[in-house]
GURO-721985 format. One line per field, with one value per residue (C-alpha): residue number from 1; x, y, z. Coordinates in steps of 0.2 Angstrom, whole numbers, plus 2048, in hexadecimal, padded with zeros to 3 digits. Last residue first. Layout:
% GURO-721985
num: c(NUM/...);
xx: c(X/...);
yy: c(Y/...);
zz: c(Z/...);
% end
This chain:
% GURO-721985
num: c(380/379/378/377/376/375/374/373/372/371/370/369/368/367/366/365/364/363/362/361/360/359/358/357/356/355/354/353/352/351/350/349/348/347/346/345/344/343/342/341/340/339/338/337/336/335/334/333/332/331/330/329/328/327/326/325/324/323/322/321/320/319/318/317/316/315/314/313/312/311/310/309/308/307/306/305/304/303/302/301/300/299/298/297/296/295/294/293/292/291/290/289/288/287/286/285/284/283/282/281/280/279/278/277/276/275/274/273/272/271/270/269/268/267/266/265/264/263/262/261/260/259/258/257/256/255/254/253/252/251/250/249/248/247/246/245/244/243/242/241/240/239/238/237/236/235/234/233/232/231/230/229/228/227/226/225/224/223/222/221/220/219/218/217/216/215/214/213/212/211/210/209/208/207/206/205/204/203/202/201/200/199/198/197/196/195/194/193/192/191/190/189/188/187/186/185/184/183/182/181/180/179/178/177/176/175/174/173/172/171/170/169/168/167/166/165/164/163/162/161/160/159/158/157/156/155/154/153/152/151/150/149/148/147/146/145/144/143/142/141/140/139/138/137/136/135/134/133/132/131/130/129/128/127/126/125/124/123/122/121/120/119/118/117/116/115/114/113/112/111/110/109/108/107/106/105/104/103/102/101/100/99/98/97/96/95/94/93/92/91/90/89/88/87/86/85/84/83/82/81/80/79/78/77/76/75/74/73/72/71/70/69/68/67/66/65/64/63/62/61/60/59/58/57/56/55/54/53/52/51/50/49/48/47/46/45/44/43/42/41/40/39/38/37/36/35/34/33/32/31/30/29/28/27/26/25/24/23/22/21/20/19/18/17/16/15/14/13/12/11/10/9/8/7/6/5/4/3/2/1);
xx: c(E20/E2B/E27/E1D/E26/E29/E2D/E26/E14/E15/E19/E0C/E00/E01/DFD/DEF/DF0/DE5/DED/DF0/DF7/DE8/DE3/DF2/E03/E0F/E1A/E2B/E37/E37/E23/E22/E16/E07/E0B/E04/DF3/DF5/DE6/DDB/DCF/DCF/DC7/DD1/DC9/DD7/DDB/DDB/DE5/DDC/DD9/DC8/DBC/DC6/DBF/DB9/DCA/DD2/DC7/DCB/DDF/DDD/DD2/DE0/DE6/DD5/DC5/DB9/DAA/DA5/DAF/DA7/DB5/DB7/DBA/DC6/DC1/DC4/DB3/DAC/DA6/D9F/DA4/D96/D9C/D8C/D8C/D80/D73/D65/D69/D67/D55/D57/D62/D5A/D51/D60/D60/D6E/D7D/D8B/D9B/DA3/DA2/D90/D87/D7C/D7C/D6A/D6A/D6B/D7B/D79/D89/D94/D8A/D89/D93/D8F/D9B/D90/D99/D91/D8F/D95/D87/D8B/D8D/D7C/D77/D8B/D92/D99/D8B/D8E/DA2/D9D/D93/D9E/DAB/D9E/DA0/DB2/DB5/DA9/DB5/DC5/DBF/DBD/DCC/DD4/DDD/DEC/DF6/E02/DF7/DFA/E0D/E16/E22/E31/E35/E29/E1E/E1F/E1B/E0D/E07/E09/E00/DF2/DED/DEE/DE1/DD7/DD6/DD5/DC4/DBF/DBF/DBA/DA9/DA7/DA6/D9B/D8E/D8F/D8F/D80/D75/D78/D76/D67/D6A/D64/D6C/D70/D6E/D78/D7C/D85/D7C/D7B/D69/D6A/D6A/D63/D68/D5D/D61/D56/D52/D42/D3D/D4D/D4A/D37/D3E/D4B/D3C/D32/D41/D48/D33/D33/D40/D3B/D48/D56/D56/D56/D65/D6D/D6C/D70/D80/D84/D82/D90/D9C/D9B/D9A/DAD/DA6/DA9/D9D/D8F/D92/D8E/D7E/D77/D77/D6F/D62/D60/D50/D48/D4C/D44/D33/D36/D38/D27/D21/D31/D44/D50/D4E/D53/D5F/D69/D66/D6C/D7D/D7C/D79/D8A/D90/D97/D94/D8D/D7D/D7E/D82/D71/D65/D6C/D67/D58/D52/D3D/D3F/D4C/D42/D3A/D4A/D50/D42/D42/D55/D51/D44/D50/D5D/D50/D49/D59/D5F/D59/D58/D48/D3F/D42/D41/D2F/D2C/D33/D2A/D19/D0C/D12/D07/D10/D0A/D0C/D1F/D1C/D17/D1E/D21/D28/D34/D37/D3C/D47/D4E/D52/D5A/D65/D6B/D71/D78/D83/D8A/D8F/D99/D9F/DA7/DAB/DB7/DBD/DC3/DCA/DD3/DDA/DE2/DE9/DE0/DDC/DEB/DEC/DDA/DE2/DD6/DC6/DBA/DBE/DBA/DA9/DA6/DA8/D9C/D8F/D8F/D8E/D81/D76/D7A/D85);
yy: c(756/758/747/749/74E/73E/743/752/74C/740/74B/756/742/73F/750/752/75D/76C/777/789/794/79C/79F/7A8/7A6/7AC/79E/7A7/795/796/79B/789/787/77F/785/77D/77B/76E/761/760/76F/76A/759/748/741/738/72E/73F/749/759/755/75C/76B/772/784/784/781/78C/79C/799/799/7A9/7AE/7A6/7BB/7C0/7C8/7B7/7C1/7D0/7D0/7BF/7B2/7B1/7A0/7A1/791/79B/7A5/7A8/79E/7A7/7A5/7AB/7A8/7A7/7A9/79F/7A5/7AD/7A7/795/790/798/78E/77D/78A/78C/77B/76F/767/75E/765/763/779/778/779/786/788/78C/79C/7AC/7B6/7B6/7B0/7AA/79B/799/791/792/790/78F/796/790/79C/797/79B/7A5/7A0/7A3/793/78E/780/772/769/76B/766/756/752/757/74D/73C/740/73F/72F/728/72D/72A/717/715/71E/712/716/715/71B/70B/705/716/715/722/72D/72D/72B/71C/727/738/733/729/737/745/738/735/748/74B/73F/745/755/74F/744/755/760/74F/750/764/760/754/75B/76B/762/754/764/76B/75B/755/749/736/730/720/717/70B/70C/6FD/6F7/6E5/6E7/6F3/707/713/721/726/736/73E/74A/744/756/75B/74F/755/767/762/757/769/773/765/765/778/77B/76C/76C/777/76F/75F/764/769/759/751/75A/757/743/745/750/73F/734/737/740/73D/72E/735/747/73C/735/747/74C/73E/73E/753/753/742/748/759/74E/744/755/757/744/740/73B/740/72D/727/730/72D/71C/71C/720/715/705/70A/712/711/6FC/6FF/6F6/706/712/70A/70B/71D/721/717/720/71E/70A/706/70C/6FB/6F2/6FE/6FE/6EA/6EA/6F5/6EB/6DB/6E3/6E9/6D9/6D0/6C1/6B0/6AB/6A3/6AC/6BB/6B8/6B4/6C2/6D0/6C6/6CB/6C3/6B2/6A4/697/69D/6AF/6AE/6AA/6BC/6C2/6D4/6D2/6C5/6D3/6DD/6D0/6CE/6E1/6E4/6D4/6DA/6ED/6E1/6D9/6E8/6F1/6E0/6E1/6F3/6EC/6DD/6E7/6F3/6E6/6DE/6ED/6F2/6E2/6D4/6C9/6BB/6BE/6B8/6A9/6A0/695/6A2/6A9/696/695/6A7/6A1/692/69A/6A5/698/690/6A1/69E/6A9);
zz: c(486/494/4A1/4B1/4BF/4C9/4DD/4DC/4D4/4E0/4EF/4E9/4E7/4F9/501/4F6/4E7/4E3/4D5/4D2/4C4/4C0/4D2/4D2/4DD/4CB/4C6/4C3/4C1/4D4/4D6/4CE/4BD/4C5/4D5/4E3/4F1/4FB/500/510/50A/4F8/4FE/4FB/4E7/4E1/4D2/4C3/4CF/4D0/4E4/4E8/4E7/4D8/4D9/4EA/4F1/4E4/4EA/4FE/4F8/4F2/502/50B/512/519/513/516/511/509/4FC/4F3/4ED/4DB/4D4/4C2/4BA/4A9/4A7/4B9/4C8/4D4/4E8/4F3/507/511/521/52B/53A/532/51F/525/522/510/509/503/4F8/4EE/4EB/4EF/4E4/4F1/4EC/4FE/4FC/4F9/4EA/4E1/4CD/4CA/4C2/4CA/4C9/4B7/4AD/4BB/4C2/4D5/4E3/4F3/501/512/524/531/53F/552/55E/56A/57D/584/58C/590/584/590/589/577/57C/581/575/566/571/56F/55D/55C/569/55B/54C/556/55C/547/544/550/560/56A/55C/557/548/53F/53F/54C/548/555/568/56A/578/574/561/56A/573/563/557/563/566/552/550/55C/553/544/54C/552/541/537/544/542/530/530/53B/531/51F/524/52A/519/50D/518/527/528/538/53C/54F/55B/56D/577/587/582/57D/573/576/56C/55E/54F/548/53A/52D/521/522/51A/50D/50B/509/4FB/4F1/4F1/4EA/4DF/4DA/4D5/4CC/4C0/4B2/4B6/4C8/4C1/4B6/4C5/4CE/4BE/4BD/4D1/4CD/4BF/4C8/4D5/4C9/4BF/4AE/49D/49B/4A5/49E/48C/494/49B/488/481/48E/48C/480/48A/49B/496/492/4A3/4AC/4B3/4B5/4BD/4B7/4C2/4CA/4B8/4B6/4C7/4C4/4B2/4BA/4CA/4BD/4B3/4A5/495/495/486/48D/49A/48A/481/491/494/482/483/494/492/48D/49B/4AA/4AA/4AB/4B8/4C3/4C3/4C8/4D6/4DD/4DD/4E6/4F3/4F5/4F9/4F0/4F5/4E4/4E4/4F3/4EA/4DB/4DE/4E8/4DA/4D0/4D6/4E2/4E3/4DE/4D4/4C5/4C6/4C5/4B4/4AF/4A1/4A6/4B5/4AC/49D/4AD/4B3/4A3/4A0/4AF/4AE/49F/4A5/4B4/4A7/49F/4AE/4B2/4A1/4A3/4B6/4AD/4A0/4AC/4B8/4A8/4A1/4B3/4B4/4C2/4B4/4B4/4C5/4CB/4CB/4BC/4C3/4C7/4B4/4AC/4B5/4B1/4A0/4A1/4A8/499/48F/497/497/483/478);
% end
């Protein structure tokens, strides 16, 4: 098939009501393609670096030439270049990505795991680091290749976790209208606390405006009739974490953060080390905190079962505590809602003689327990 044929087709697709491919085969077929497509475009516009036509009408590299061109932003353009030239060290990944198997974020996060140091591991465990690509959603995906790094260079996730926490930053200043803008660039820990305080008051807040305008209409409110937005809620939030910093007294103490670590079952000391959100850190990440933070050792042993640490969190939830960090999310295969917002349930129903274990427990969102009431899933 030619270039013009190809134009052709997207011709004939931009012209059909979206209708007639909006199915769920259709949308899948049309990003399994898509991730094809962009695995091809890698690969031409590094054979474009490589041939080296844009030289002749003076720009510098290619990237330069396609960029004034196509008008497409450098950025983009960069990374399609790193790609197509990172294609000849991961074939496997190269292959699955023209397969359509996996996408352009997937043989990103191998090919930025891949360093001088762990390239020759890389090319041993490719195949095998592929196939978790294909069975895994991304995020459980990301988090295996953050572990196999550490596996592979200990020392460089160490060294390339220090230099993230030193890049740490808050940028906030005021523009011209008298609005204040700013980002912030936290590391895995610091973004964990400042988050969850943030969700902690913006619930809060939330709560505060569903009980006035319930008071006010005389029933339950829909969410456009709260006098404010989740966006005006998320900033009205962080301006209370200010507020409250300053009410603070100068020798108030100093409210510990509590760390879930979970580690792997069969030694105690391998690498296996992530926070409660499921974000993969190294150990080393750690040690700033162990002055001031408790740290709440949950091991995972043979049959998903999550044991909670004795010294720590003795009260009534800890069962509870152990399901949370076991399934991290919703364990509804469309959902991903935080174990620590969702309902925990009987698999078999304590009416029919389920017993309250961790073995007979599941994570379900609000949404999806009354769905799973409302339509039990077929016998058999």
């Amino acid at each position: 098939m030619t270039l013009h044929g190809l134009v052709d087709a997207i011709d004939q697709l931009a012209q059909a009501d979206p209708f007639s491919y909006a199915d769920r085969e259709s949308v899948i077929t049309l990003l399994t393609q898509l991730s094809r497509f962009e695995c091809i475009v890698s690969r031409a516009v590094a054979s474009f670096d490589e041939g080296g036509e844009w030289a002749t009408e003076g720009a510098k590299t290619s990237v330069a030439w396609l960029h004034t061109r196509t008008h497409l932003p450098k950025g983009l353009l960069r990374s399609e270049l790193r790609r197509g030239r990172a294609m000849p060290e991961l074939p496997v990944a190269t292959q699955s990505w023209s397969n359509g198997e996996i996408s352009s974020a997937h043989f990103d996060a191998l090919n930025k795991a891949r360093t001088s140091v762990s390239e020759v591991a890389l090319a041993r465990d490719e195949a095998m680091l592929v196939s978790t690509a294909r069975e895994l959603k991304f995020e459980p995906f990301a988090a295996a290749v953050a572990y196999w790094e550490q596996l592979a260079d200990p020392d460089g996730t160490e060294e390339a976790e220090m230099a993230r926490q030193a890049r740490r930053d808050v940028y906030l200043a005021q523009s011209i209208n008298g609005a204040w803008l700013g980002q912030m660039n936290l590391d895995p820990i610091s973004g964990a606390i400042v988050k969850e305080e943030h969700e902690r008051l913006e619930r809060e807040l939330f709560e505060g405006d569903w009980a006035e305008a319930k008071e006010r209409l005389g029933r339950d409110p829909r969410l456009g009739e709260l006098k404010r937005t989740s966006a005006q809620r998320r900033a009205d939030a962080l301006r209370e974490m200010a507020i409250r910093s300053r009410s603070m007294p100068p020798d108030a103490r100093r409210p510990a953060p509590l760390f879930s670590v979970l580690v792997d079952y069969p030694t105690l000391q391998g690498r296996i080390c992530q926070l409660a959100q499921g974000h993969a850190v190294t150990p080393g990440s750690l040690v700033p905190w162990l002055d001031e933070a408790l740290i709440e050792r949950a091991v995972f042993s043979p049959g998903r079962r999550v044991e909670i640490g004795i010294t720590t969190r003795l009260f009534t939830g800890a069962t509870r505590r152990a399901i949370e960090l076991r399934d991290q999310i919703c364990t509804h295969e469309y959902c991903d809602v935080p174990a620590d917002k969702c309902q925990i349930d009987h698999i078999v129903p304590a009416s029919q003689g389920g017993p309250s274990t961790q073995e007979n427990s599941q994570v379900h969102c609000g949404f999806h327990n009354r769905l799973r009431i409302q339509r039990p899933p077929p016998d058999g």
